[in-house]
ZAMARGU-4260 file (C-alpha; in steps of 0.2 Angstrom, whole numbers, plus 5000, padded with zeros to 4 digits):
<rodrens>
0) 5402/5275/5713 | 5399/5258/5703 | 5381/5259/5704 | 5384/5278/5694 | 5391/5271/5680
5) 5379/5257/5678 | 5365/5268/5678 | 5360/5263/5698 | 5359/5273/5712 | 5373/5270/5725
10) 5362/5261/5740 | 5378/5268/5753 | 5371/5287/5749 | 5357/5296/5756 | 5342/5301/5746
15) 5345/5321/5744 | 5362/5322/5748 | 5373/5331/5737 | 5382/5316/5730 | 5367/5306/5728
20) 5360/5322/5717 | 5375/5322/5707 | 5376/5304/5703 | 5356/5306/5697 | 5361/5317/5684
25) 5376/5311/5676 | 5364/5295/5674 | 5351/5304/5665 | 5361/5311/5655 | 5372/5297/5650
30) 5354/5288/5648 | 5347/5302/5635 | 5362/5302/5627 | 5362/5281/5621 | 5342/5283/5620
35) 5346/5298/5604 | 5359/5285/5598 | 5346/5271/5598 | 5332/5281/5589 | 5345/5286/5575
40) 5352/5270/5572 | 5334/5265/5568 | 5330/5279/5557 | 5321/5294/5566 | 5327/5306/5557
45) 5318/5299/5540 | 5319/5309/5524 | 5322/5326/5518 | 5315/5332/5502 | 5305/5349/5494
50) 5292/5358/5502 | 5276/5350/5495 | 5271/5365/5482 | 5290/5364/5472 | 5289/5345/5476
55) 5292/5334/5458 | 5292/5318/5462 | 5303/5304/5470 | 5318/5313/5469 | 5321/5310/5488
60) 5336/5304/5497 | 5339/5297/5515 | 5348/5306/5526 | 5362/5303/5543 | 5363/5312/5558
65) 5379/5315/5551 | 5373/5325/5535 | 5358/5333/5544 | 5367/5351/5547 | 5375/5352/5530
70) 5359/5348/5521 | 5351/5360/5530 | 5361/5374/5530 | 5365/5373/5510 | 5348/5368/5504
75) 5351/5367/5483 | 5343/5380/5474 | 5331/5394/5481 | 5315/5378/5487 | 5314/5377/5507
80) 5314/5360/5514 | 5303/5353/5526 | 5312/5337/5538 | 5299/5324/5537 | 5298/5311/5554
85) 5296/5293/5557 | 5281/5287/5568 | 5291/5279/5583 | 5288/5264/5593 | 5288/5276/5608
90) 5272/5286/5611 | 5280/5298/5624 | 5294/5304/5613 | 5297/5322/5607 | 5311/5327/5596
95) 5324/5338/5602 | 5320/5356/5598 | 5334/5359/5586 | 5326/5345/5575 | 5308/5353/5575
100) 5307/5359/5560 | 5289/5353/5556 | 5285/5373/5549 | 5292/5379/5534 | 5303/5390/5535
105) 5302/5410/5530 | 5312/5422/5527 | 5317/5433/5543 | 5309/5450/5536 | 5292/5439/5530
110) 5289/5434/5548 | 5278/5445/5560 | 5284/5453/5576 | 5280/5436/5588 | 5298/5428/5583
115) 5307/5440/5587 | 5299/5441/5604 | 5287/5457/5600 | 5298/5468/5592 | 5291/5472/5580
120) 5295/5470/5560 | 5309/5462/5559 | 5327/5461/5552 | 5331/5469/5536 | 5323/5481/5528
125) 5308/5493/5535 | 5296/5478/5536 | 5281/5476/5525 | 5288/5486/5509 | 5290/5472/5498
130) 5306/5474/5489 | 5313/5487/5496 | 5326/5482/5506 | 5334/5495/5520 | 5330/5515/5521
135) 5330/5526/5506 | 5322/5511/5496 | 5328/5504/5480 | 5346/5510/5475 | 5343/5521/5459
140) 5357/5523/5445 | 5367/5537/5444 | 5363/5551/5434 | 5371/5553/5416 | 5372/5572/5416
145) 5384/5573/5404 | 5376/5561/5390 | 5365/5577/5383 | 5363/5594/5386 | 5346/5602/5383
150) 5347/5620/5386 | 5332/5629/5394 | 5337/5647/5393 | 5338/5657/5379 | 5358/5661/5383
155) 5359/5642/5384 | 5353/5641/5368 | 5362/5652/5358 | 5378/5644/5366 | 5372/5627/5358
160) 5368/5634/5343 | 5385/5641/5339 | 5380/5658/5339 | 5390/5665/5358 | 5408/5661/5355
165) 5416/5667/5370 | 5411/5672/5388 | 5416/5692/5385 | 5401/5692/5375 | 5392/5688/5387
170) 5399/5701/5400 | 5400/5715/5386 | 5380/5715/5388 | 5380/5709/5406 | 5369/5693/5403
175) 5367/5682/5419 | 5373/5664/5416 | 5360/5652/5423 | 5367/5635/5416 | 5385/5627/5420
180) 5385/5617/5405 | 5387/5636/5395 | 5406/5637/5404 | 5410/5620/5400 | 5406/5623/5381
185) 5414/5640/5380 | 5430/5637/5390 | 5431/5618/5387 | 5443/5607/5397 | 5454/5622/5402
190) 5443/5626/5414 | 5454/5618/5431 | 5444/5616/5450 | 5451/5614/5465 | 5444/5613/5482
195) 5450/5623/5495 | 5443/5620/5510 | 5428/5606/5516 | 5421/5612/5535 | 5407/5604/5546
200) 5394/5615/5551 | 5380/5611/5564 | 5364/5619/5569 | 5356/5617/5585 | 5340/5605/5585
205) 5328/5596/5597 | 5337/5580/5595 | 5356/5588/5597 | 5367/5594/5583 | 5363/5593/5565
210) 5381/5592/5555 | 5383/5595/5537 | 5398/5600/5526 | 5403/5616/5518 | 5414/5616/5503
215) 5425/5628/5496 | 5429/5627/5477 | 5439/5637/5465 | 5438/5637/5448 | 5449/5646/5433
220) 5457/5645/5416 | 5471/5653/5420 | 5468/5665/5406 | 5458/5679/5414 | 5444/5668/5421
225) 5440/5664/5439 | 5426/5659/5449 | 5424/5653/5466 | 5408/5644/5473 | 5402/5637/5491
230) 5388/5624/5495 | 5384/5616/5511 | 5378/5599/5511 | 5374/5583/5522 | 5388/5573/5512
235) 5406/5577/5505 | 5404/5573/5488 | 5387/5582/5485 | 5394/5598/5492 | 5410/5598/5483
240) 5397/5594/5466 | 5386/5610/5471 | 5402/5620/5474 | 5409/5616/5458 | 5393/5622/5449
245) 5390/5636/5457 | 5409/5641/5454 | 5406/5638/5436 | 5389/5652/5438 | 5401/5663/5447
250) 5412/5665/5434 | 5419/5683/5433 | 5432/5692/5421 | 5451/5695/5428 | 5457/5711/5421
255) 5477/5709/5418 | 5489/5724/5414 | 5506/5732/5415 | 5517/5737/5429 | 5530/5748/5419
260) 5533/5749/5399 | 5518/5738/5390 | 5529/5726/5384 | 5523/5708/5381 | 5505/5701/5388
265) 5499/5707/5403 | 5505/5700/5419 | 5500/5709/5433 | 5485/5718/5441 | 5481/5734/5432
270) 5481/5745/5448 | 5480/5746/5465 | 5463/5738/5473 | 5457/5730/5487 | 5446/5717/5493
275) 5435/5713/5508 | 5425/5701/5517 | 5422/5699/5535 | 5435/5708/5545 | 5449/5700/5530
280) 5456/5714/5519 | 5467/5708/5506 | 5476/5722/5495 | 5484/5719/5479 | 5501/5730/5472
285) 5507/5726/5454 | 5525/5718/5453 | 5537/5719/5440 | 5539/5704/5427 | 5550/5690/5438
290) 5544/5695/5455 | 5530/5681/5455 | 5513/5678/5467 | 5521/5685/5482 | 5505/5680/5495
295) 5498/5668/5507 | 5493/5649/5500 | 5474/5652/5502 | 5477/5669/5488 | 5491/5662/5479
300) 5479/5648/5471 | 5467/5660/5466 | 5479/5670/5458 | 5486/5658/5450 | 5470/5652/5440
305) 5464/5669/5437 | 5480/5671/5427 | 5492/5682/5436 | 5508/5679/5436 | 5518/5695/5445
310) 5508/5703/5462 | 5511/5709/5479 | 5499/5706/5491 | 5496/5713/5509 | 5481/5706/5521
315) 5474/5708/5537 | 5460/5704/5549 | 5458/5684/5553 | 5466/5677/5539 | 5463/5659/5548
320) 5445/5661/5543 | 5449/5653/5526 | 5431/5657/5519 | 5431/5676/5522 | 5453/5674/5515
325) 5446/5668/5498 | 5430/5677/5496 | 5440/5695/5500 | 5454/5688/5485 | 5439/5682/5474
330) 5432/5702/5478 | 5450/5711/5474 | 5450/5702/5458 | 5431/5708/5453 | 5436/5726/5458
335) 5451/5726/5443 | 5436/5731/5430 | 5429/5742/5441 | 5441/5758/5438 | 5441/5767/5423
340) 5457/5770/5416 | 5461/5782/5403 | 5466/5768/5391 | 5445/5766/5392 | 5440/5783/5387
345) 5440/5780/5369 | 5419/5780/5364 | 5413/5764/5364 | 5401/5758/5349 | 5384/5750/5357
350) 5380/5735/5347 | 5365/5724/5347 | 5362/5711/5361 | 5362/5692/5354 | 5345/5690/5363
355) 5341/5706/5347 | 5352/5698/5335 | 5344/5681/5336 | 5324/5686/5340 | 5320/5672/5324
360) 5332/5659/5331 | 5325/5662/5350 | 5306/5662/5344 | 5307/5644/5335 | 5301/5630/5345
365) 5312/5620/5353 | 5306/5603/5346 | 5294/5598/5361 | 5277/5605/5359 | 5268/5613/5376
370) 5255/5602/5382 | 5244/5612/5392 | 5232/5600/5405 | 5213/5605/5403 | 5209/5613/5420
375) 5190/5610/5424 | 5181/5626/5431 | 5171/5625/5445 | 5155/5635/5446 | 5153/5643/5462
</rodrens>
């Protein structure tokens, strides 16, 4: 083995036996490994310094093997560098791969589908859309809904205008509500929301199930007002944002009264009724002041923001389904205006609607002239 470690071969072994193979090796590899020392004690690896079009000048600096990785991996500033080699005294040399960095180097996303070994465009982003980085494209800033309100319905502007002052002037003349933003300005910040229930759906598709979620959002005052609203959407928080909107559209009146001597406010259902929805039934008895909600959780919140405080309750069908559980409580509480009562039978007065009240206000412009495009005919 003396002839291995001088670099020799060993004249006691065979040519192609298995030690003779093994002593070969480790003496070209201890022979590459003092050639590489050689070449960079004499200066192989040259300089480093700016790609020639952000290149000022002399500002150039030798570098160590030592310093080769670090410089390379943290170049200053966003220039690329280019590693610049020494002729050598030995024509036959080539540079290790890891040191071939005759090229420039490009970002990975700029490079074409060949480094990457045919696959195409590349890491990051969808390859060839400039700035655009990753699906969906540029990241665009939230929506500042709340900043100013410019109402589009003529409702809408009567609410901004001052001239609608409460919501049971809108139901006295049965006008539909089309805008949120006219329940945020007449109930204010009493209005509370709560969500009741968030449920994935899925449809059936070519390429397997699609799931969103379904939200379930009720909304009340506590003082006679309720609504309840249900969106389905691909993400949580866009369906609990739809919900809460259209629960805001949805807003209906409660209609509170007695169970015994009309003393005090109102605090229970004026009667008997009964709601529905699917195979639920949920059937509401007034109770005498003290008695409280007596009913299931799912009812028991919508009670409690439509404003009743005394009730008995009594459901049945497949209360589990908590969708068809809240929407038959949501349909018991819009039945309470639905019976007429002898406390009703005085004549009622028919006044002017605001949308007859208001005509001159309603037919000024709103400030932003029509522009109507010039459409060209064509002559047949």
């Amino acid at each position: 083995m003396e002839g291995c470690e001088a670099g020799e071969p060993d004249p006691e072994l065979r040519e192609g036996s298995s030690r003779g193979r093994a002593c070969e090796e480790g003496n070209a590899v201890r022979r590459c490994e003092a050639r590489q020392a050689r070449e960079a004690e004499n200066g192989l690896l040259g300089l480093i310094s700016p790609s020639p079009s952000s290149w000022a000048g002399p500002a150039q600096r030798p570098i160590t093997g030592q310093s080769l990785h670090k410089t390379l991996a943290a170049p200053p500033g966003n220039s690329s560098f280019i590693l610049h080699r020494l002729p050598l005294s030995d024509p036959d040399h080539r540079p290790p791969p890891s040191l071939a960095f005759d090229r420039e180097e490009e970002p990975m996303a700029e490079r074409g589908g060949g480094d990457r070994g045919g696959f195409g465009r590349g890491f990051g982003g969808r390859g060839g859309r400039g700035d655009r980085g990753g699906r969906g494209g540029r990241r665009r800033a939230p929506r500042q809904e709340e900043e100013k309100w410019v109402p589009v319905t003529k409702l809408g502007r009567l609410v901004k205008e001052g001239k609608i002052h409460s919501l049971e002037q809108i139901y006295l003349h049965s006008l539909p509500i089309k805008e949120y933003q006219i329940i945020d300005t007449l109930v204010g910040p009493s209005l509370k929301d709560e969500v009741m229930k968030i449920m994935p759906v899925q449809k059936q598709t070519r390429a397997g199930q699609r799931t969103r979620f379904k939200a379930f959002v009720v909304v009340g005052d506590n003082n006679g007002h309720v609504g309840l609203g249900v969106k389905c959407s691909k993400e949580v928080a866009t369906a609990i944002r739809g919900a809460i909107i259209l629960a805001k559209l949805s807003v209906i009146p409660v209609r509170r009264g007695y169970w015994g001597n009309k003393i005090g406010k109102p605090h229970t259902v004026p009667c008997k009724v009964t709601g529905k929805c699917g195979s639920v039934t949920v059937r509401m008895v007034p109770a005498p002041r003290g008695a409280g909600i007596v009913a299931a959780r799912v009812p028991k919140k919508v009670l409690q923001f439509a404003g009743i405080e005394d009730v008995f309750t009594s459901s049945r069908g497949s209360t589990k389904t908590l969708g068809n559980f809240v929407k038959a409580t949501f349909d018991c509480l819009l039945k309470t205006y639905g019976f007429l009562t002898p406390d009703l039978w005085r004549e009622s007065r028919f006044i002017k609607s605001p949308f007859q009240e208001y005509t001159d206000l309603l037919a000024k412009p709103t400030g932003k002239p029509l522009i109507l495009d010039d459409v060209e005919r064509i002559d047949a």
